[in-house]
C-alpha positions in Angstrom: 2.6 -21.1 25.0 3.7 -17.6 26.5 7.7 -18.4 26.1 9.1 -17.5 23.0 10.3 -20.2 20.8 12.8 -19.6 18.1 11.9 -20.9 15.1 14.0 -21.7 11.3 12.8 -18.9 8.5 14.0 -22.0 6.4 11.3 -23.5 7.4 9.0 -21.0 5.8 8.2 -18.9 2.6 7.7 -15.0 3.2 4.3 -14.5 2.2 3.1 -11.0 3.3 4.1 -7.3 4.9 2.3 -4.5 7.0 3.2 -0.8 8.7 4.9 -3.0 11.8 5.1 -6.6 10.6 6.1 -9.5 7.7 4.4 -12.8 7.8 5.8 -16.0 6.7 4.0 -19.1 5.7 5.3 -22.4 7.0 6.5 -25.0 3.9 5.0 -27.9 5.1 2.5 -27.3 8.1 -0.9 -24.7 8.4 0.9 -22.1 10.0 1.5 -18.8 9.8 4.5 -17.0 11.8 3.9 -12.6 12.0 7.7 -11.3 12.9 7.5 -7.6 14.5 10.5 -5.1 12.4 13.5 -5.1 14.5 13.2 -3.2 18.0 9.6 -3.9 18.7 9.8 -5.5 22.3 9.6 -9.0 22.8 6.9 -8.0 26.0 4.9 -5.9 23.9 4.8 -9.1 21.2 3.8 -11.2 23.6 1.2 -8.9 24.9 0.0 -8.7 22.0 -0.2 -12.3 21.7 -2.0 -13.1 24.5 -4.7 -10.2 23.7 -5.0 -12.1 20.7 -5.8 -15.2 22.8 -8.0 -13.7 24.6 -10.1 -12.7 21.5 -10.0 -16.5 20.5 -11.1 -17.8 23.5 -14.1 -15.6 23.7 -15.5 -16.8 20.1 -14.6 -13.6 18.1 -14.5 -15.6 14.6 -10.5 -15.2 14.3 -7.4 -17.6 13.5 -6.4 -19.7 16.1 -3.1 -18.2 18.2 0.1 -21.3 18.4 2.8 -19.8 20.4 5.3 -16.8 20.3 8.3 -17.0 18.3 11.1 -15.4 17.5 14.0 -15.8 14.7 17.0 -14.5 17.5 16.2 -11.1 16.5 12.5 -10.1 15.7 9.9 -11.1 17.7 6.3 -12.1 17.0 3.8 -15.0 17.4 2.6 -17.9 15.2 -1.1 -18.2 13.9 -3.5 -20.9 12.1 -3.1 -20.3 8.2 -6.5 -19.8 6.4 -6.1 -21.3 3.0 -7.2 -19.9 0.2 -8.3 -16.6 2.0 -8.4 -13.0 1.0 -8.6 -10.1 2.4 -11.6 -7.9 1.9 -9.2 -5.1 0.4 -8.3 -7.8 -1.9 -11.4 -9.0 -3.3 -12.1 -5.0 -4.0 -8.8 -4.8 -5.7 -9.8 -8.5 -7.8 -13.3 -7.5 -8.3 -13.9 -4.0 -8.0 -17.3 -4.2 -9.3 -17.8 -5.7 -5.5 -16.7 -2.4 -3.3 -20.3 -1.5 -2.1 -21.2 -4.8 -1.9 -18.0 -5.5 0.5 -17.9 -2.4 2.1 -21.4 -2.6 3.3 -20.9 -6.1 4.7 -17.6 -4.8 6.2 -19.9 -2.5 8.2 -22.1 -5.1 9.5 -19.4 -6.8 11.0 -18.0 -3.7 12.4 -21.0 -2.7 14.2 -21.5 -6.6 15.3 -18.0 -6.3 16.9 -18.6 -3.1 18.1 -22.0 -4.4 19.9 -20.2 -7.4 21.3 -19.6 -6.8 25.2 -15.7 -7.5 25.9 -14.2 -9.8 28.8 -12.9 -6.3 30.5 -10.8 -8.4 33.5 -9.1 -9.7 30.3 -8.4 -7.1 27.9 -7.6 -3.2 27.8 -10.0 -0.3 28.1 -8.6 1.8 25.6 -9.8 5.1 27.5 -7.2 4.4 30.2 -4.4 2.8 27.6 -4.6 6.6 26.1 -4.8 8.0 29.6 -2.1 6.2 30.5 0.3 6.7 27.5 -0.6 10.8 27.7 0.8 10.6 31.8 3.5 8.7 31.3 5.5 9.7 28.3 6.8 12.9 27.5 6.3 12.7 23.6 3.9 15.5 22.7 3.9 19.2 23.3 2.2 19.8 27.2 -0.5 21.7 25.8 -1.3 18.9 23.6 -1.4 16.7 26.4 -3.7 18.4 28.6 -5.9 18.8 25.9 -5.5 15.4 25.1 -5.9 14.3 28.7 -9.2 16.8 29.1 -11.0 14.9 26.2 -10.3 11.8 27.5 -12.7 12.7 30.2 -15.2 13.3 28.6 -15.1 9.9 26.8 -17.2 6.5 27.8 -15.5 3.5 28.9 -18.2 1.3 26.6 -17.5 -2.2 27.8 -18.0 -3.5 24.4 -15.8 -4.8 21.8 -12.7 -2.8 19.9 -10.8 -4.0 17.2 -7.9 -1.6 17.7 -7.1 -1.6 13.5 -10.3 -1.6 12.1 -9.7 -0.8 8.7 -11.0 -3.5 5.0 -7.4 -5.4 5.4 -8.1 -6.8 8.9 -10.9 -9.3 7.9 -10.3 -12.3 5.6 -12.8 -14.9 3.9 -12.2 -18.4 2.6 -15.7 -18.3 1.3 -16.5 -20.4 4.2 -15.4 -18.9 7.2 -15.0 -14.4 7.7 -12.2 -14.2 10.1 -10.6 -10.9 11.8 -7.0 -10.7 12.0 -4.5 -8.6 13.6 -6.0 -8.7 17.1 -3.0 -7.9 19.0 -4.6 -4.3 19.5 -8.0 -5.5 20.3 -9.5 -3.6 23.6 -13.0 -1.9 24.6 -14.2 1.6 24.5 -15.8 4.1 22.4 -16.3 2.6 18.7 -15.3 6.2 17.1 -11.6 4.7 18.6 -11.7 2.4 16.0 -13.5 4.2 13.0 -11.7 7.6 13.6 -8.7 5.9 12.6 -10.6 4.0 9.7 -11.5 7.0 8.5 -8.3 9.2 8.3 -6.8 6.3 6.2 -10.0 6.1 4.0 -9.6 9.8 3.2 -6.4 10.9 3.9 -4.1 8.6 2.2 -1.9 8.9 -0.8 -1.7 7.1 -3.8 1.3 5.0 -2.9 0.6 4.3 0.6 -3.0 3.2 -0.4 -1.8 0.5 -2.8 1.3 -0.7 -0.7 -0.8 -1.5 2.6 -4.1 -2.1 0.9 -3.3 -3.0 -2.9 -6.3 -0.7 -4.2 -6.5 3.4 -4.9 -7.1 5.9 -2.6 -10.0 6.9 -4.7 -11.2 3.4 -3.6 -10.3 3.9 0.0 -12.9 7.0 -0.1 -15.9 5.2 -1.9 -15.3 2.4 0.8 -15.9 5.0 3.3 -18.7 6.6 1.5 -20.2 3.1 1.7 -19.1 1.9 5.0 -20.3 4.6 7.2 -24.3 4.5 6.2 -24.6 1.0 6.6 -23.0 0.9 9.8 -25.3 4.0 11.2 -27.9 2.9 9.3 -29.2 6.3 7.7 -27.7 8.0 4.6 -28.9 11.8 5.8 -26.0 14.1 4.8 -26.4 16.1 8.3 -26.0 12.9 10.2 -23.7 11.4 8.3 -21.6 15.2 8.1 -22.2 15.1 12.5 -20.9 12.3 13.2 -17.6 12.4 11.0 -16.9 15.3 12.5 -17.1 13.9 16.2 -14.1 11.7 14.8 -11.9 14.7 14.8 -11.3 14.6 18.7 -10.8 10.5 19.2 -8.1 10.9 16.0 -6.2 13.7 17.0 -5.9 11.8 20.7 -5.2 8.4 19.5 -2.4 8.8 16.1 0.2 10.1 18.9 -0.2 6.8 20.5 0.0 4.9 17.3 3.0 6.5 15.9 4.5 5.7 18.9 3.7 1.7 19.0 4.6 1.9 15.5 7.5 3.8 15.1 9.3 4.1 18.8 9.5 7.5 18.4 7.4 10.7 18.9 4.9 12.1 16.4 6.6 14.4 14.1 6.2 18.2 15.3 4.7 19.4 11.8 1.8 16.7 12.6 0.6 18.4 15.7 -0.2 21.8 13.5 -2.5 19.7 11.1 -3.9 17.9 14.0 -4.5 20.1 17.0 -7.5 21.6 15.6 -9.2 18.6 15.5 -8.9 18.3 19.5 -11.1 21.4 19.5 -11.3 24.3 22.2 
């Protein structure tokens, strides 16, 4: 299960494409096979697979992980197929008459999965992931980095349950089953890991972007969040509402230097750091 396995793309029908990755539906069995672009590591695939194996095995409602396969050149891992599925971005997109309805749901999962304690001897505390990344590699200016490395002390090491992508593309439905997906980055921590970076693409992203990833309007991508983030504190006054987005700031501006980097294999852009140093605070 853990050696890679080189599989025919004959054999299968491309069938969907992220930020890092394109999936590929098998022609003849329930599979599906997510490939990682060209010079993402094979160990960090399989990493990510076996985090992903981990999440099964603990009973977060998720496709089941096959094996880890490669084509010769990309590298990636091989998953149940969910028929007939969509994506919760999807049904907004179909039905847009539905957004509050979904995106209110969408937060009751969230904060499920976010009250869930984590197998910690199994998966990653993303406090010291961050910590980590912020001693080790020389990819943001210093003074960023101690500031970086100075909040990160500050932060809880919540033992409970982190997505690692949360965002409205990550969970599907069949009608029968609601399924995560994309649980290679799944960890524990802080929740405001995962909704800092949920809500920097609900209200930060352009038009194009918004409908390539997500297939709906940024417009949409801000009503979700304007939706989303009541439900899942459970209170809809402005002050609370205003106080806790702006504790987000921080966990962003530490985290998207990390991101780019998984994503991209190269350092955050210099320009970045003047929009997002400010957020890091004093």
């Amino acid at each position: 299960m853990d050696t890679y396995q080189e599989i025919e793309l004959d054999d299968y029908v491309r069938s969907g494409e992220g930020g890092t990755a394109v999936s590929y539906t098998h022609k003849t069995r329930n599979s599906l096979a997510k490939l990682y672009n060209p010079g993402f590591e094979a160990e960090r695939a399989r990493a990510e697979f076996l985090t992903a194996r981990t999440v099964f095995e603990m009973g977060i409602p998720t496709p089941e992980p096959y094996r880890i396969v490669t084509d010769g050149e990309r590298y990636g891992a091989e998953y149940e197929l969910v028929k007939d599925k969509r994506s919760f971005t999807r049904i907004i997109s179909e039905e847009p008459a539905r957004l509050e309805e979904i995106s209110r749901t969408f937060a009751l999962w969230a904060r499920k999965l976010h009250s869930t304690p984590a197998d910690t001897t199994r998966l990653r505390s993303y406090k010291k992931v961050l910590t980590r990344f912020y001693e080790e590699k020389a990819v943001v200016p210093e003074a960023y980095k101690q500031r970086s490395l100075s909040f990160l002390e500050t932060v809880p090491d919540t033992p409970n349950c982190l997505h690692g992508d949360l965002q409205i593309g990550n969970i599907i439905t069949d009608g029968n089953r609601t399924l995560w997906i994309d649980v290679g980055e799944f960890g524990y921590g802080a929740p405001e890991w995962d909704l800092s970076l949920m809500w920097i693409m609900s209200q930060r992203m352009d038009k194009a972007r918004a409908y390539e990833l997500f297939h709906i309007t940024s417009e949409q991508l801000k009503a979700h969040w304007n939706c989303f983030l009541p439900a899942y504190l459970g209170t809809s006054d402005p002050q609370t509402l205003g106080a806790f987005t702006k504790s987000l700031l921080p966990y962003y501006a530490t985290k998207v230097p990390y991101v780019y980097d998984m994503a991209f294999h190269k350092p955050l852009p210099e320009k970045n750091f003047q929009l997002i140093e400010q957020m890091l605070g004093q």
